[in-house]
C-alpha positions as a printed NumPy array, in Angstrom:
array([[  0.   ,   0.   ,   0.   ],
       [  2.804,   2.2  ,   0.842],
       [  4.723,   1.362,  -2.445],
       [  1.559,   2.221,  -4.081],
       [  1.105,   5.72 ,  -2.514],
       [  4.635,   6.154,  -3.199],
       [  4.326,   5.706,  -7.121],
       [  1.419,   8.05 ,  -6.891],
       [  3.432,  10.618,  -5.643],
       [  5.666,  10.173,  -7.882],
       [  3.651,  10.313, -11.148],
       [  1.871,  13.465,  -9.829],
       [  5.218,  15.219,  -9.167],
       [  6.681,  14.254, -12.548],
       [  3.538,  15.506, -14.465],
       [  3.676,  18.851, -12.444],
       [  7.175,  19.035, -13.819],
       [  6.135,  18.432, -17.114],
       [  3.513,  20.957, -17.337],
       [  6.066,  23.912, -15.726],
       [  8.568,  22.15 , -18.78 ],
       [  5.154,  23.365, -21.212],
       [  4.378,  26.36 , -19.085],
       [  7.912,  27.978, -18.609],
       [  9.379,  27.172, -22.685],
       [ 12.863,  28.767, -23.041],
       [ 12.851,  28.976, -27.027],
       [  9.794,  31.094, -26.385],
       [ 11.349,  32.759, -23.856],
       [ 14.241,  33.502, -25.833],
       [ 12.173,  35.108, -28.989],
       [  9.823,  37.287, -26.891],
       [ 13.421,  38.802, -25.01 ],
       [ 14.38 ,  40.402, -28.324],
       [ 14.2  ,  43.794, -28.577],
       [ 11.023,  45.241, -30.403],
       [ 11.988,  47.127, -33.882],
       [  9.283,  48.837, -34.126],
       [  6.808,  51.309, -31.932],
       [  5.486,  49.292, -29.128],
       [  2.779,  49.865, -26.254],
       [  4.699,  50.705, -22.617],
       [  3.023,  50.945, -19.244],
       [  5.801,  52.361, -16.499],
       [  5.323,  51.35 , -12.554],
       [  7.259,  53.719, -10.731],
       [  8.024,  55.018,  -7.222],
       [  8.021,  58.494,  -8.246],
       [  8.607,  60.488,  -5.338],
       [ 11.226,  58.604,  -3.738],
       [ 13.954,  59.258,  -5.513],
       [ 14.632,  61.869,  -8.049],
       [ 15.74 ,  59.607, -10.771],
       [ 12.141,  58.544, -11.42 ],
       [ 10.978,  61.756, -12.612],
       [ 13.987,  61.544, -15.175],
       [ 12.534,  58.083, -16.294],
       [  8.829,  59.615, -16.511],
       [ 10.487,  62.498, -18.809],
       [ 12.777,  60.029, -20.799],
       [  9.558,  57.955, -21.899],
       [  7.483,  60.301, -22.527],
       [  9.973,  62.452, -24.697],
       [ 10.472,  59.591, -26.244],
       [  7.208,  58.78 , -28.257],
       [  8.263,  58.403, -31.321],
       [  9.472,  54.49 , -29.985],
       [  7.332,  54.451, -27.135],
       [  3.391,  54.396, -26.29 ],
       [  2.624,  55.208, -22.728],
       [ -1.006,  53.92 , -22.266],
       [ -0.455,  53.741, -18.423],
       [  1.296,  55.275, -14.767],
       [  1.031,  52.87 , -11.955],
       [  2.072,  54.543,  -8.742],
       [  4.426,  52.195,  -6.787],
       [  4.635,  51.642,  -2.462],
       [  7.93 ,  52.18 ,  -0.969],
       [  8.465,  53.225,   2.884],
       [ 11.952,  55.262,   3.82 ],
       [ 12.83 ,  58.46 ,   5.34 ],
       [ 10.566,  60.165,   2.927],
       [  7.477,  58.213,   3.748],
       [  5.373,  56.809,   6.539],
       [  4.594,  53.803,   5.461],
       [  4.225,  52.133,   1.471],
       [  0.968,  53.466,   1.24 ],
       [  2.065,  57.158,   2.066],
       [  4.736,  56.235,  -0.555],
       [  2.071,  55.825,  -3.12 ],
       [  0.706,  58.477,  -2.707],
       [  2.93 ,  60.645,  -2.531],
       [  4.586,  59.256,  -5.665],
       [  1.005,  59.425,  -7.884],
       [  1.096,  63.263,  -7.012],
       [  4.715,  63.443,  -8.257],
       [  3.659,  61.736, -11.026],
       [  0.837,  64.971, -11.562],
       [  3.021,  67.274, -10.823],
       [  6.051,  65.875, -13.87 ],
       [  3.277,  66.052, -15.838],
       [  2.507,  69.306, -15.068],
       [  5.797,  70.385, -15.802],
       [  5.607,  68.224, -19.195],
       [  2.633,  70.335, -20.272],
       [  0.907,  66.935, -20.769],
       [ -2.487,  67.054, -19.171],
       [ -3.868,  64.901, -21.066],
       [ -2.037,  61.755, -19.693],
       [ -3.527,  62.749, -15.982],
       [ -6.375,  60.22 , -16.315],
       [ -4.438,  57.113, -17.156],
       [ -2.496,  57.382, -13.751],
       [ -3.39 ,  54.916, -11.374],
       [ -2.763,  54.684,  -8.043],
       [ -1.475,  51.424,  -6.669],
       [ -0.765,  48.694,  -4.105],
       [ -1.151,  50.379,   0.149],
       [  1.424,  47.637,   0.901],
       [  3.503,  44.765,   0.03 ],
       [  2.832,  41.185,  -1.009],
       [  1.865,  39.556,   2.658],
       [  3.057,  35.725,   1.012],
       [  3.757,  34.889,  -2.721],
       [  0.296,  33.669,  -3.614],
       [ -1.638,  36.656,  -2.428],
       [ -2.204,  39.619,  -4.704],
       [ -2.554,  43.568,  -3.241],
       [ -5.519,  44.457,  -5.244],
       [ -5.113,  48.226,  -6.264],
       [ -6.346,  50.101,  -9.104],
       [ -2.975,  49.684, -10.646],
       [ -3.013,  45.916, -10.592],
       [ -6.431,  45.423, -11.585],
       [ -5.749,  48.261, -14.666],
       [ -2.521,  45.451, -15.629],
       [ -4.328,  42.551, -15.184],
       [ -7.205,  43.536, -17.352],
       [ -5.195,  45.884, -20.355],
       [ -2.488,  43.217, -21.203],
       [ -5.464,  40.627, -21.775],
       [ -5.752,  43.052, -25.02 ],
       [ -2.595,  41.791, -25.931],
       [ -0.432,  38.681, -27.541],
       [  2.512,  37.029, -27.521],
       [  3.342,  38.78 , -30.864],
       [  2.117,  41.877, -29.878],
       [  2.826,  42.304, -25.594],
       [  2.806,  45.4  , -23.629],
       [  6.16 ,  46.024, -22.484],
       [  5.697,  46.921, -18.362],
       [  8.542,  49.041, -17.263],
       [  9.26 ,  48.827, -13.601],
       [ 11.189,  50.88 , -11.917],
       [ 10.163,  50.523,  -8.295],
       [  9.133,  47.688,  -5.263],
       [  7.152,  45.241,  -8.15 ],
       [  4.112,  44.771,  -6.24 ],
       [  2.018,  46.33 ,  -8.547],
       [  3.014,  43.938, -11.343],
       [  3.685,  41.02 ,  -9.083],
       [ -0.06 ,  41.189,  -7.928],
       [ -1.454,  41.567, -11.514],
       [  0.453,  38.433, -12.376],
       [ -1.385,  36.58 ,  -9.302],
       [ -4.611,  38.012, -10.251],
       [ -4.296,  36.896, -13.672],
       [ -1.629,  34.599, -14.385],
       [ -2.214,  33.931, -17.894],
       [ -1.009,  38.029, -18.304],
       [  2.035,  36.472, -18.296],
       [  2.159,  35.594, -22.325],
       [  1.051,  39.035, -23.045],
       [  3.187,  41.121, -21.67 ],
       [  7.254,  41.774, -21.189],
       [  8.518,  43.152, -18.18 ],
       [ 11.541,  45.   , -18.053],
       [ 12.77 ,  45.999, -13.984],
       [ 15.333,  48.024, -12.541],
       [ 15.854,  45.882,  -8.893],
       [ 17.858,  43.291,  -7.436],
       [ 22.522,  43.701,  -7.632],
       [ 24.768,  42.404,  -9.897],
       [ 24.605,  38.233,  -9.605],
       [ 28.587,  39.054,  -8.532],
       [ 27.708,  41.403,  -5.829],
       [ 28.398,  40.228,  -2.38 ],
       [ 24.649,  40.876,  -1.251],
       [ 21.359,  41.381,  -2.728],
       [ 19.818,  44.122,  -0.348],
       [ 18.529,  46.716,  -3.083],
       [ 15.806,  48.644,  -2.248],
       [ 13.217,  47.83 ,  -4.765],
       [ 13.801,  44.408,  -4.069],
       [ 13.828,  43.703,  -0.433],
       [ 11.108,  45.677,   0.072],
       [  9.033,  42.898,  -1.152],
       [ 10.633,  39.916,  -1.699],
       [  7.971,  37.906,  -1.976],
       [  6.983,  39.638,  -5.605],
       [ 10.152,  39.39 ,  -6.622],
       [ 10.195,  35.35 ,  -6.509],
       [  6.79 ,  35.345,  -8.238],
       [  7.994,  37.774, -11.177],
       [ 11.729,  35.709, -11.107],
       [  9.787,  32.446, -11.09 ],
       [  6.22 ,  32.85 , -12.639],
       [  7.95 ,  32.682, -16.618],
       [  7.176,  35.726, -17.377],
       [  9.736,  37.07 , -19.796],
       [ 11.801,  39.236, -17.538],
       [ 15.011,  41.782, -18.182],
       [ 16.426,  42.875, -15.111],
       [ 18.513,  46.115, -15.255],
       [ 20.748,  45.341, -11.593],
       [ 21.325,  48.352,  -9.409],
       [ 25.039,  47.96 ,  -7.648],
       [ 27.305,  46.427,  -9.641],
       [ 25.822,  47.571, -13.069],
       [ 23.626,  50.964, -13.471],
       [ 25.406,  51.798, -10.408],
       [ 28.144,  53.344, -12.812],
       [ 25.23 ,  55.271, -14.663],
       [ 26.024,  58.258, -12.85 ],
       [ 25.916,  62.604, -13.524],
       [ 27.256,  65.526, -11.486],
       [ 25.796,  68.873, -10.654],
       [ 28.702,  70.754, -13.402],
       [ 27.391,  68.264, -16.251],
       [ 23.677,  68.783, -15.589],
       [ 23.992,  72.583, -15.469],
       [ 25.676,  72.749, -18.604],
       [ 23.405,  70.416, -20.309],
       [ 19.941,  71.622, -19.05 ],
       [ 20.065,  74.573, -16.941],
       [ 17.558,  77.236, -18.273],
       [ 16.529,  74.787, -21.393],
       [ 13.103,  74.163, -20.101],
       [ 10.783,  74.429, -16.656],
       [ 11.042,  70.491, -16.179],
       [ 15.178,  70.56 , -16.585],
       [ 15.497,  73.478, -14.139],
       [ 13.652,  71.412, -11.279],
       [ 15.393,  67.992, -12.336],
       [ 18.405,  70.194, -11.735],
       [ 17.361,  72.017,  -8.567],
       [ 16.144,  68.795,  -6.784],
       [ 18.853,  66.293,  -7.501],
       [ 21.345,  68.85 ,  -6.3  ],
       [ 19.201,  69.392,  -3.091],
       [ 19.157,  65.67 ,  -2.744],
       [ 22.845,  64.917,  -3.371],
       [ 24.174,  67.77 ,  -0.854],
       [ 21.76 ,  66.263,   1.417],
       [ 22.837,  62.529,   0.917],
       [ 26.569,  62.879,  -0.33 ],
       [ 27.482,  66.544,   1.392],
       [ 30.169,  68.539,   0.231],
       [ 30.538,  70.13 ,  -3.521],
       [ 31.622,  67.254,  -5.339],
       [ 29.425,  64.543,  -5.523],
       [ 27.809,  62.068,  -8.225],
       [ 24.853,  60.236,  -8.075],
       [ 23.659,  57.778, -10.468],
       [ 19.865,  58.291, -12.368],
       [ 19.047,  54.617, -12.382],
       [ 15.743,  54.429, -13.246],
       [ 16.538,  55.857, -16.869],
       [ 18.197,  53.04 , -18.322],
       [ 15.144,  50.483, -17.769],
       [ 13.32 ,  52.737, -20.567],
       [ 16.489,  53.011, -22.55 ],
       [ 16.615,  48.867, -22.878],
       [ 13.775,  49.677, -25.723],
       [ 15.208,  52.319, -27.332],
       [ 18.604,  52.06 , -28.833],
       [ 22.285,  50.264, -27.964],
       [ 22.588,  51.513, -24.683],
       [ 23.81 ,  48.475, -23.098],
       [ 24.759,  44.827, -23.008],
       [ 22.995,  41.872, -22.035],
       [ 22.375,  38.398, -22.047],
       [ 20.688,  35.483, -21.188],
       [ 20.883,  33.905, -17.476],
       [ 18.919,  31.032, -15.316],
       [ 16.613,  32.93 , -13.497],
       [ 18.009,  33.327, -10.121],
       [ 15.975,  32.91 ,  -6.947],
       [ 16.22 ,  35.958,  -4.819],
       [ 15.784,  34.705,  -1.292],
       [ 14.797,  36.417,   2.235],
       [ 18.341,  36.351,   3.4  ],
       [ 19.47 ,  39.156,   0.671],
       [ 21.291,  36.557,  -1.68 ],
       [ 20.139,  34.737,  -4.696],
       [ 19.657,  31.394,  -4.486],
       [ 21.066,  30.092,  -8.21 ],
       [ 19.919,  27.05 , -10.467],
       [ 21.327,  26.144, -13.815],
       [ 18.001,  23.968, -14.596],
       [ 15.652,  27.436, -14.008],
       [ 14.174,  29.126, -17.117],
       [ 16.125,  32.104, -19.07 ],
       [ 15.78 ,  35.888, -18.368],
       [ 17.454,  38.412, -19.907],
       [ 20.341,  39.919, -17.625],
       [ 21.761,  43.464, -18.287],
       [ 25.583,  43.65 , -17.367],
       [ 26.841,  47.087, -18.868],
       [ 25.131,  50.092, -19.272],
       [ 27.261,  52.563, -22.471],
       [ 27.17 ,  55.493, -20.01 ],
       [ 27.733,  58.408, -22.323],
       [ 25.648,  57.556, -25.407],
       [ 22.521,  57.063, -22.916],
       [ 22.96 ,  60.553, -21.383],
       [ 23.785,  62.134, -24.587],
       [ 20.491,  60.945, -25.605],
       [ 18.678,  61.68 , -22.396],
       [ 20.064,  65.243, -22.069],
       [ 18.947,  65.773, -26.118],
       [ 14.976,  64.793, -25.136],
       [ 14.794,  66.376, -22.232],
       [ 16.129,  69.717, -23.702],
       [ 12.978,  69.275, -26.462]])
């Protein structure tokens, strides 16, 4: 009886395995990670008031519409010194969002901003249901395979981690592109957009979704600009480049102190991965970030595209051009 139970065990676990094998194909995998050619349909998840490289990233895309659609803002959660809690983090980051827009002279986008997840994933099977997710879950069902909506992420990936639990199948319709996690070299894996909710970073790392990850230290960590370059490049050009100037200089004297500082814009370079040769990447086994800050890594884990150089001074050249516009 007990040999019997056994073998039934067995056959069930080997047929899971076999559907994940159908579920999680790496040829497909591999074709939907190529770079679009052409225009394509973006939606951008971003913590917007947290740091000031978001607002860059907001600007970038949205100066950048002759390769980009924006059909959706999500408004991300994160919880530091310039929040109470994720959900004050939110909010404060969908105003932001109003206010680059604002600045933009682009009222028009105002009513496809959505505000998003209160808090983070409480286990890696329950969703945060938030305007946000539910907007995700139900626009990518309007697209294929052929034809996905590329989700840029460039926050905590609740918002898109929830969607995906919502509606799994979302998962062949869309291509998610995310700024969080280190370098798979780094000594530790404590980013910010990533430990703040681990648990929707395993389901995006492990749900097969196709998935390029733009690491922070270690890689975009050497995308930085200084106070001398940005006031030669944008100072008086425009109302938005005078307050990208005035509050990343207020920020860096704040965090670095002193009159020589750098600070890197990080969140630029996950909407640069659709628009030109800004960097290098290739293909990895998913890793498995884990609640220690470390990855966990396993050769037999489906492929995801892994960014490991970022071509500093073409991407600014072409970041300082749009914004100037």
């Amino acid at each position: 009886m007990a040999n019997q139970q056994a073998k039934k065990d067995w056959s069930e676990f080997t047929s899971s395995r076999v559907i994940e094998k159908e579920v999680i194909d790496n040829a497909k995998l591999v074709r939907r990670l190529e770079k679009p050619t052409g225009k394509v349909d973006v939606v951008l998840d971003t913590d917007t008031y947290n740091e000031i490289d978001d607002q860059y990233a907001v600007s970038y895309l949205i100066k950048s519409d002759d390769k980009l659609t924006l059909k959706a803002m999500y408004a991300a959660p994160f919880y530091n010194n310039k929040s109470t809690g994720p959900a004050d983090g939110m909010e404060k980051s969908f105003n932001e969002i109003m206010n680059i827009l604002t600045l933009l002279e682009r009222e028009d986008l105002k009513e496809h901003v959505y505000r998003g997840s209160t808090d983070y994933l409480p286990s890696e099977t329950e969703p945060v249901i938030s305007d946000a997710a539910k907007d995700l879950a139900e626009r990518a069902m309007q697209y294929t395979e052929e034809n996905p909506l590329y989700v840029i992420a460039i926050g905590a990936i609740t918002n898109v981690a929830s969607a995906l639990l919502m509606k799994p199948e979302i998962k062949d319709r869309i291509v998610l592109i995310w700024l969080g996690g280190n370098a798979l070299d780094w000594p530790h894996n404590r980013e910010f957009n990533l430990y703040q909710d681990v648990a929707g970073a395993r389901v995006v790392f492990g749900c097969g979704v196709p998935l390029v990850q733009l690491p922070c230290m270690g890689v975009v960590s050497a995308f930085t600009t200084s106070g001398p370059e940005l006031e030669y490049h944008l100072r008086g050009k425009n109302k938005l480049c005078d307050y990208l100037i005035d509050v990343t200089t207020a920020e860096a004297l704040e965090c670095y102190g002193g009159s020589t500082w750098t600070r890197p814009i990080w969140d630029v370079t996950a909407v640069a991965w659709l628009l030109g040769d800004f960097m290098d990447d290739r293909l990895e086994h998913s890793p498995i970030p884990e609640y220690d800050d470390r990855y966990a890594l396993d050769p037999n884990r489906h492929l995801y595209k892994y960014v490991y150089h970022i071509h500093r001074d073409d991407l600014f050249a072409d970041l300082f051009e749009k914004l100037k516009k």
